[in-house]
Every structure is written in structure tokens, then in C-alpha cells.
C-alpha positions in Angstrom: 87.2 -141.9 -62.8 85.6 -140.3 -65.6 81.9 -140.5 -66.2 80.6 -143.5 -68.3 79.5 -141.8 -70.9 82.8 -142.0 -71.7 82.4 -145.7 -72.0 80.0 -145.8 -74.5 80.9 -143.3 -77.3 78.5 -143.6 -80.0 79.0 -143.2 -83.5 80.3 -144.6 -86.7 82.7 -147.3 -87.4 85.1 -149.0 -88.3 87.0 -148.2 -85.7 86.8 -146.3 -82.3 90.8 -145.6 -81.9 91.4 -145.2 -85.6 88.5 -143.6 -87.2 85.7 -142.0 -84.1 89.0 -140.4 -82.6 90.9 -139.0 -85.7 87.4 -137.5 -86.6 86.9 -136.1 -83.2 90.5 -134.7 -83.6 90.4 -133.0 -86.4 86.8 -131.4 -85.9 88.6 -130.1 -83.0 91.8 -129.2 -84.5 89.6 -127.0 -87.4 87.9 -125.3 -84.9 90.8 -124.1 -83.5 92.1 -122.9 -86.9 88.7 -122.1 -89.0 90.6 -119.5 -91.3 93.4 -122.1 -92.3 94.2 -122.5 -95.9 95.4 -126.2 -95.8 96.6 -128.9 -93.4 98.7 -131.2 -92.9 98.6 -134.4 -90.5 100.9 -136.7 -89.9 100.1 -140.2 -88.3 102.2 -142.7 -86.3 102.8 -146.3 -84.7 99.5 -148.0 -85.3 97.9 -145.1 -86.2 99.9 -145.3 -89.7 100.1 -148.9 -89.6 96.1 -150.0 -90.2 94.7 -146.4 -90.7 94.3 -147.1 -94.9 92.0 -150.4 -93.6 90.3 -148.3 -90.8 89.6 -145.3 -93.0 91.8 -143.0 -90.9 92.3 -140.5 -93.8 88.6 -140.4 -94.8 87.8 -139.7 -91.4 90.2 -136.6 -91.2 89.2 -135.6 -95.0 85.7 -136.1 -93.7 86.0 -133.9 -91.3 88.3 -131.2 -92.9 85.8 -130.7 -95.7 86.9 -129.6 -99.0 90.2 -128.0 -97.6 93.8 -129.1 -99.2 94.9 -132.3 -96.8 98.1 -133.6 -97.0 98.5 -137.0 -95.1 102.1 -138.7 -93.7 102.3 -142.1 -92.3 105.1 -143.0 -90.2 104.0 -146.8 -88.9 107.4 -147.1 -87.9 107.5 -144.2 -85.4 106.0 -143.9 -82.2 105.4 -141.0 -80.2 106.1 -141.0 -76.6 102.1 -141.1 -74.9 101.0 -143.6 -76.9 100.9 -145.6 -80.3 98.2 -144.1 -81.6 99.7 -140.8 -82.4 98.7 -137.5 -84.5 100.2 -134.3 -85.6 98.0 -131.9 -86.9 99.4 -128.6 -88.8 97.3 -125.8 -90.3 99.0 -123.1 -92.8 98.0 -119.9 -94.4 97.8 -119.5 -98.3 101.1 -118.3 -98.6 102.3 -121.9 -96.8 103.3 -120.3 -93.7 102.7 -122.7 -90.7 99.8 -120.9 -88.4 99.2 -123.9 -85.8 100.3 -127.0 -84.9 99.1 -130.3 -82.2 100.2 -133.4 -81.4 97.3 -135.5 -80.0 96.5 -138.9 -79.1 93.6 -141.3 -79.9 94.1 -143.4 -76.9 90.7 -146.0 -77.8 86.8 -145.4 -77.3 87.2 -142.9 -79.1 88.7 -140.7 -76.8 91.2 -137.9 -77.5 94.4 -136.3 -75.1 97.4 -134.4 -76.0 100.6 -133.6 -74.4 99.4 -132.0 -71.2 96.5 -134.0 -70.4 95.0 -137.5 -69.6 91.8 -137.7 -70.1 88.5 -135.6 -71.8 86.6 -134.9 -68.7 86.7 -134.5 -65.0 86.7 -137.4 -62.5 83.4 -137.5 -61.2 83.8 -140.7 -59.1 85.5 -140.6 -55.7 87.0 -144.2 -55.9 89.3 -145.9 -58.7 88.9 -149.7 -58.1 86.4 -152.4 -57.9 87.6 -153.1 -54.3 87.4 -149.7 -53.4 83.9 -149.6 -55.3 82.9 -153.2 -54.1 83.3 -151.8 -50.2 81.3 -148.9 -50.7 78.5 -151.0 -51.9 78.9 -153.4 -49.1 78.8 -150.8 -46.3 76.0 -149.0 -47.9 73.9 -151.6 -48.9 74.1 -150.1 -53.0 74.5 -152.7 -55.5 76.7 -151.4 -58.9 74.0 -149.2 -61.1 73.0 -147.3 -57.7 76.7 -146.5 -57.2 76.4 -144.8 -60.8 73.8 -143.6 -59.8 75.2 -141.8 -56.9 77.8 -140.0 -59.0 76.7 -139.3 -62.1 74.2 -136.3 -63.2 71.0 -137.3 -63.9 70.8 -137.1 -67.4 72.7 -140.3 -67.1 69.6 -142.4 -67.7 68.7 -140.7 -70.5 72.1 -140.8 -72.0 71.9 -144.5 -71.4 68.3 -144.9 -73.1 70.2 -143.5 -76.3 73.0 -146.0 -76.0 70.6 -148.8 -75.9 68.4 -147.8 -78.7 71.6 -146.7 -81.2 73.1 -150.7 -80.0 69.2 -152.2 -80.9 68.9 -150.5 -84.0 72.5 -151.5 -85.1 71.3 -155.4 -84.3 68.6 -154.5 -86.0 69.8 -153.3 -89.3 72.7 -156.0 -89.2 70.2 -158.8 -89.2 68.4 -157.6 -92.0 71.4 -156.8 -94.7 72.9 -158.9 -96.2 76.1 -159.1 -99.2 79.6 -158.5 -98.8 81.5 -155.8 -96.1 83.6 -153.1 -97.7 87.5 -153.9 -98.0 89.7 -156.1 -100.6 88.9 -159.1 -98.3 85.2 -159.3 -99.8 84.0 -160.9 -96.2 80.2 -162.0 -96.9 77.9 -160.6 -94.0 76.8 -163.7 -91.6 74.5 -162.2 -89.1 71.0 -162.9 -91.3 71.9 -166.6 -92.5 72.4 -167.5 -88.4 69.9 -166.2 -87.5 67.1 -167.4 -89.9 69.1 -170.9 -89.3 69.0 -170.7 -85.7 64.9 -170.3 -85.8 65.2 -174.4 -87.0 66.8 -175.6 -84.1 65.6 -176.8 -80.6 66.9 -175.1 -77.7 69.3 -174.3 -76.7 71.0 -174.1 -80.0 68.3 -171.8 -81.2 69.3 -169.5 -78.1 73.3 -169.9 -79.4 72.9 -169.1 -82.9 70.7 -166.0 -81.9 73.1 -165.0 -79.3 76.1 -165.5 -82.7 74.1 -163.3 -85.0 73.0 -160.8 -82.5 77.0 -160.0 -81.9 77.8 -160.7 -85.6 74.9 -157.3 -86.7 76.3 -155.5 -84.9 80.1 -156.5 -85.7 79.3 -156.4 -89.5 77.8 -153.1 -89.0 80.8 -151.4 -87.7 82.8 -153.0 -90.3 80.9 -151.6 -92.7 81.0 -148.1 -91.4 77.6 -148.1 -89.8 76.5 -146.3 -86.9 77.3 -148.4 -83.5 77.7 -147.4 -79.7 81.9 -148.0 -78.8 81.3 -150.7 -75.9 84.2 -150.1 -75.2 85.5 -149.9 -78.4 84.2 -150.4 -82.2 86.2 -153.2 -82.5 84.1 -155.0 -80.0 80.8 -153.4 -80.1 79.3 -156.5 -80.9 79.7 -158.1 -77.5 77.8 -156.3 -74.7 74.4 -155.6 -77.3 74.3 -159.4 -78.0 74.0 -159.8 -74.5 72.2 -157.5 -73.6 69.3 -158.3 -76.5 69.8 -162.3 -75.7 68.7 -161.5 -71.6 66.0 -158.9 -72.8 64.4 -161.5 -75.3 64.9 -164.8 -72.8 64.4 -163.5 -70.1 61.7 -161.1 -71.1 63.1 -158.3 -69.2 62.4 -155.0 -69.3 64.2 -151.7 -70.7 65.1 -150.6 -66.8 67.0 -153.7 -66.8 68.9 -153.0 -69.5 69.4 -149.7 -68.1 70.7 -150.4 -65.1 72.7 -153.5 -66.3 74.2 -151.2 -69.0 75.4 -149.0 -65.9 77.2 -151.5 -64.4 78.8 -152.6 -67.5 80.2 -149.2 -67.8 81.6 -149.1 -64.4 83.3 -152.0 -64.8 84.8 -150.8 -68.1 85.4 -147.6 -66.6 87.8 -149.7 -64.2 89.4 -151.1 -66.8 90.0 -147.8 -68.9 91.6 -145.9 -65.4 93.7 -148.3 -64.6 94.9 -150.3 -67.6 93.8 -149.7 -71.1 90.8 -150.5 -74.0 93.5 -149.6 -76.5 94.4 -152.4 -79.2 97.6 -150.7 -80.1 98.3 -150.5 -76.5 97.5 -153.8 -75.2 96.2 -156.2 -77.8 92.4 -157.3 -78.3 92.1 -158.2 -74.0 92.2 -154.5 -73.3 89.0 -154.5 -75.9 87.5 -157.6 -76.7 88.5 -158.8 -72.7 87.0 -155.9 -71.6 83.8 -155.9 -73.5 83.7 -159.8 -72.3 84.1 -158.6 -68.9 81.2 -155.4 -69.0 78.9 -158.3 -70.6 79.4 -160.9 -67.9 79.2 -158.8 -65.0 75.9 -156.7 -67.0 74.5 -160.7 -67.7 75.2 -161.7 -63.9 73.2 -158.5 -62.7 70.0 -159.1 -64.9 69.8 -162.8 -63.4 69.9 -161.1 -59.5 73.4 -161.6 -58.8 75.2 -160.2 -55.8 77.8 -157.3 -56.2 80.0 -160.6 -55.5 79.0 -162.8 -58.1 78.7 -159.6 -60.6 82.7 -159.0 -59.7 83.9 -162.8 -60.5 81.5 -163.2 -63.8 83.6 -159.8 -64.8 86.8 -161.2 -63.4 86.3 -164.3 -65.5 85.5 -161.9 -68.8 89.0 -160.6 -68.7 90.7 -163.0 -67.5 90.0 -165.7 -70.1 91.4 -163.5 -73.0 94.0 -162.3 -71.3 97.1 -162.4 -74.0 94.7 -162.0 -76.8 96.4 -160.1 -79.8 95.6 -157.3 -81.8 96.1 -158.7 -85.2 93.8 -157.4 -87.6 94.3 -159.2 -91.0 94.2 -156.4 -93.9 94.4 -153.8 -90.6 90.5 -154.4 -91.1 88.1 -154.5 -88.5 86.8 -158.0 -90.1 89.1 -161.2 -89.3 89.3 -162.3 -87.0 87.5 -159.5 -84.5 83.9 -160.0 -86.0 84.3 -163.7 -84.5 85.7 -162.6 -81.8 82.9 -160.7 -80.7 80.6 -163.3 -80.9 82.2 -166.1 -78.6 82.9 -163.2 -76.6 79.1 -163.2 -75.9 79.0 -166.4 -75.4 81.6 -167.1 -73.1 79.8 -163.7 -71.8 76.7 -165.8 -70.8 78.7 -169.1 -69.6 80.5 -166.5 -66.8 76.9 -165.3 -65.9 76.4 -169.2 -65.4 78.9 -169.7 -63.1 79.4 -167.1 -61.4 75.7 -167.7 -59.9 76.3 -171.0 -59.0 79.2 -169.9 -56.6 78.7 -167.5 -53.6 81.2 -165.0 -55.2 84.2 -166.2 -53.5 87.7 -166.4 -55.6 91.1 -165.8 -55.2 92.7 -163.6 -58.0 90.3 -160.4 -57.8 89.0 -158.4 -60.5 91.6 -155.6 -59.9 94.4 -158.4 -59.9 93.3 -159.1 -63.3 93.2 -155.7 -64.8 96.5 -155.0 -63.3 97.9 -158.2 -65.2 96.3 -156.9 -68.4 98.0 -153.8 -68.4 100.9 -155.6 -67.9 100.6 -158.5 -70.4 99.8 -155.9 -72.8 102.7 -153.8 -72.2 105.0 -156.8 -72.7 103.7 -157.5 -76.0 105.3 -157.0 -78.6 104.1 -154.4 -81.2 103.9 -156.0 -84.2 100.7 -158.1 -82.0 99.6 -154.4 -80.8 97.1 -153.4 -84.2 100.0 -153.1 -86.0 99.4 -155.8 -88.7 102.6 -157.2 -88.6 102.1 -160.7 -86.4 99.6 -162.8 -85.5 97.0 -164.0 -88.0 97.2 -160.0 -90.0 100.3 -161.9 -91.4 98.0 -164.5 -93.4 97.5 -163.8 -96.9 93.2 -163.7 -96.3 92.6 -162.6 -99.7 89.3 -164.8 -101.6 91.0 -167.6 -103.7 89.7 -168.8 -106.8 
């Protein structure tokens, strides 16, 4: 497996497959071809689908600067790899084609093309949470000293900057206030729960702050604001919530967070190997399951689970949404995923719950469950794979007099 910093990609929303990776792309693709005179890039499958609602073809202009851009959607194409598909094309000033790539933005952010499968090197000698799970056991490690283990050790660091950018995002979102960007005119909720929350007794209090902690952060990658991809933009909003709901409760302190935010990226590290965190590949489980799923087992570890109990509060987190569709209304990041995120977190903490009142002993294992989400996902059909074509995108959502 890769390392987790591939996990947690941070940057600016709305959308980690359709608007970090095109950007990352076509940075790329320019500095390859810095003396071009224009471009051209064509976009496929769900790429073309929901890029006008996830700013695809700012991000590319964005990144492209001033240079002529000429943009193609094909939604109804999709190229073999994956459905988030790209062709990039540079030519000189007499039109004469120079370069030309076909790459993939296969979620998190993350980039491949034709000949390869993933960004980085595997750093990790083992692919699976059993495999993982009996290393621990025979060397008496629990999950952030595995990471540990493997990765460099700049890893803490890293991880100090993903907690602060995913603070300051919760931050920011409780404070603003008005209406997101997009023709659906979606008021911001994250302030009005929370100041509403302080005039209830627990544990309603606790609920409504856990809601508007995952609703910042939600609202702030909907609006194009700076969040950490946990795994993805789309649900950036579940493992912060947590995270900030167990540091405030709890009172713990930032090592805590750092090593629970190490385990959460292991476990959707497992996830990315073997299955997917794409939405156009699998549907919301392979993003919103799997952020559920790095929350849980992240909330199970800061309340002194077992390697055990952390693997069945994380085997509960994916397999509760398992089916969930990708069916963003407007092919905006808003309705429903911006809910979504926030019972995500809270059926986050309920996992954490049980899971410590068991012994860690289940039947259908963690790795069981991933493998069934790959191949639930793969069964769906696309139109319910960020397409906007099914589900609830087909809802007219527009405000109503």
C-alpha cells in the first residue's frame, strides 16, 4: 500500500475526484508542455457528467493560466480505466498537435494514466486488515505504531498539518454564514446548530455539535474552501467532526488525534488498495462508507479500544452504507452529501459505542466488507455512480416560490 498521505490530500473543494485531481492534472500536463500555445482537454463518463457543478473547467482554466482552453464533454463515453477520464492535448501556434495524455482522476484526489496504478511507491509490506491485524497481534503494535513502522518520519508532522487545515475548516464553517455557491441557493447550516445546540441538555447539546461540526466543514468544501480529502471532498466532513467531538468531550490531547488520525488512514488506505473511494466508481459507500469507517475505527481508538474492537467499529462504518449512491442533485457537492456527512459522524460515534461493549468478536470481517463494496459498487448502475442521472440528482431541487 501506498503511504497515507495519500489518504488525506489537502486542498480546495468542491470536489477531490472532479476538481483537486483535474487541477493536479493539468499543472502536470503544463509542465510537461510549458512552451504550448493552446490546449485542449476533453472529459468523460462522470467526469463530463457533474464537472460544470464541480467546477472541473475552472480548475483546469485555473490551472492553465491565461493560455487558449478549449473544453469537450463526452458524459456519455467512458474510457476503459475508469469513469473519471481526461485527455489532455497541447498545440503550437500554428495548431499543430505537440503532446497529448489520457489520465485518470481515480478519487482523493489522486491522478494515473495508462501505464500506471497509483502516484507513489508501496511502502507497506501487507494489503489487508487481516494481514495488518496479525502483525499487530504477534508484535504486540496496536494500528498508529504499525504506521508508524512504515512510514518516514515526517509522517507526524505531515499529520499535524492535516489536523490543523481540518480544525481551521470547522472553524471557519461555524463562523460563516449565507448561502453556498450554485443555482440551488443551499443556506449554510453549520452556525444556526451550533449556537442552537449550546440551549440543550446533554446529550443533545453533544448531537447538535457533533451535526455542525461535519456540516463546517461540508459547507466549506461546497463552497470551494480549503479542506483535507478524508478520503475524499465529498466527505471531508465526517472524520474532523469526530475527531473535534472526542478532542472536546473527551478533552484529549493533539497526540491523540495524531495517532487516531493514523489509524484512520490505514484503514482507508485498505479500502483505496483493494476496492475504491471513487463515487463514479462505486457510489457514495466507497466515500462517505469509507470516511464512516476511518471515523469509527479513529473514535474506537481514542476511547482505548483493542485492534479488535477498532476493526468491527470500522467494519460497521462501511458496512451500514453499503449500496449508498452517488447521486448528486445539480452534480453539486450539496444535496444530499452535506447531510450525509453529518449522520455519517454520528453513526461514526454509535460504532465506537458498540464496538467497546463487545470483545471484538464478529463474523463478516472488515476485508469481507470491503470486498463486497467493490463489488456492490461495480454492479451499480452508472447513472447512481456521480453521474446525475438516478437517484435523488433526478429531483428538480431548485428554491420554489
Amino acid at each position: 500500500m501506498e503511504s497515507i498521505k495519500e489518504i488525506y490530500k489537502i486542498g480546495h473543494g468542491p470536489s477531490s475526484s472532479h476538481t483537486m485531481g483535474p487541477k493536479k492534472a493539468a499543472d502536470k500536463f503544463l509542465a510537461d508542455n510549458p512552451g504550448a500555445h493552446h490546449f485542449e482537454v476533453t472529459l468523460y463518463g462522470s467526469l463530463a457528467a457533474t464537472g460544470k457543478g464541480h467546477l472541473t473547467d475552472f480548475a483546469i482554466q485555473q490551472s492553465l493560466g491565461n493560455r487558449l482552453l478549449q473544453i469537450l464533454w463526452e458524459p456519455k463515453t467512458f474510457l476503459p480505466k475508469h469513469p473519471n477520464g481526461m485527455i489532455f492535448k497541447a498545440f503550437s501556434a500554428n495548431n499543430e498537435q505537440i503532446s497529448s495524455w489520457t489520465c485518470y482522476s481515480i478519487g482523493g484526489g489522486a491522478i494515473v494514466d495508462e501505464t500506471t496504478n497509483a502516484e507513489t511507491t508501496e511502502i507497506y509490506e501487507h494489503r489487508t486488515m487481516s494481514e495488518i491485524l496479525n502483525w499487530c497481534n504477534l508484535n504486540g503494535k496496536s494500528f498508529w505504531e504499525y504506521v508508524a513502522e512504515f512510514e518516514e518520519p515526517d509522517i507526524w508532522e505531515y499529520l499535524e498539518e492535516v489536523w490543523q487545515v481540518m480544525f481551521e475548516s470547522i472553524k471557519r464553517g461555524l463562523k460563516t454564514e449565507g448561502v453556498l455557491p450554485g443555482g440551488l441557493k443551499l443556506p449554510r447550516k453549520a452556525q444556526s446548530f451550533n449556537t442552537k445546540g449550546h440551549n440543550f441538555a446533554t446529550p443533545f447539546k453533544r448531537r447538535s455539535q457533533l451535526f455542525s461540526y461535519a456540516l463546517a466543514v461540508s459547507e466549506e468544501n461546497a463552497a470551494g474552501g480549503k479542506v483535507v480529502a478524508a478520503p475524499t471532498c465529498g466527505a471531508s466532513g465526517v472524520l474532523p467532526a469526530v475527531l473535534k467531538y472526542f478532542k472536546k468531550i473527551h478533552k484529549s490531547d493533539t497526540n491523540t488525534v495524531l495517532r487516531a488520525l493514523a489509524t484512520a488512514g490505514l484503514i482507508g488506505n485498505i479500502v483505496k488498495t483493494n476496492a475504491s473511494i471513487s463515487g463514479a466508481e462505486v457510489g457514495c459507500q466507497g466515500e462517505v462508507g469509507t470516511a464512516c469507517a476511518m471515523a469509527s475505527g479513529a473514535a474506537t481508538q481514542m476511547m482505548g479500544g483493542t485492534i479488535y474492537q477498532i476493526e468491527y467499529s470500522a467494519e460497521m462504518g462501511l458496512e451500514h452504507h453499503l449500496g449508498l449512491t452517488c447521486d448528486p442533485v445539480a452534480g453539486m457537492v450539496q444535496i444530499p452529501c452535506i447531510e450525509r456527512n453529518a449522520f455519517a459522524a454520528e453513526r461514526a460515534v454509535a460504532h465506537n459505542n458498540y464496538a467497546l461493549l463487545t470483545d471484538g468478536r464478529h463474523r463478516i470481517s472488515f476485508d469481507d466488507v470491503v470486498e463486497t463494496m467493490y463489488k456492490t459498487g461495480i454492479d451499480l448502475q452508472s447513472k447512481y455512480r456521480e453521474t446525475s442521472e438516478g437517484g435523488l440528482a433526478i429531483f428538480d431541487a431548485l428554491p420554489k416560490c
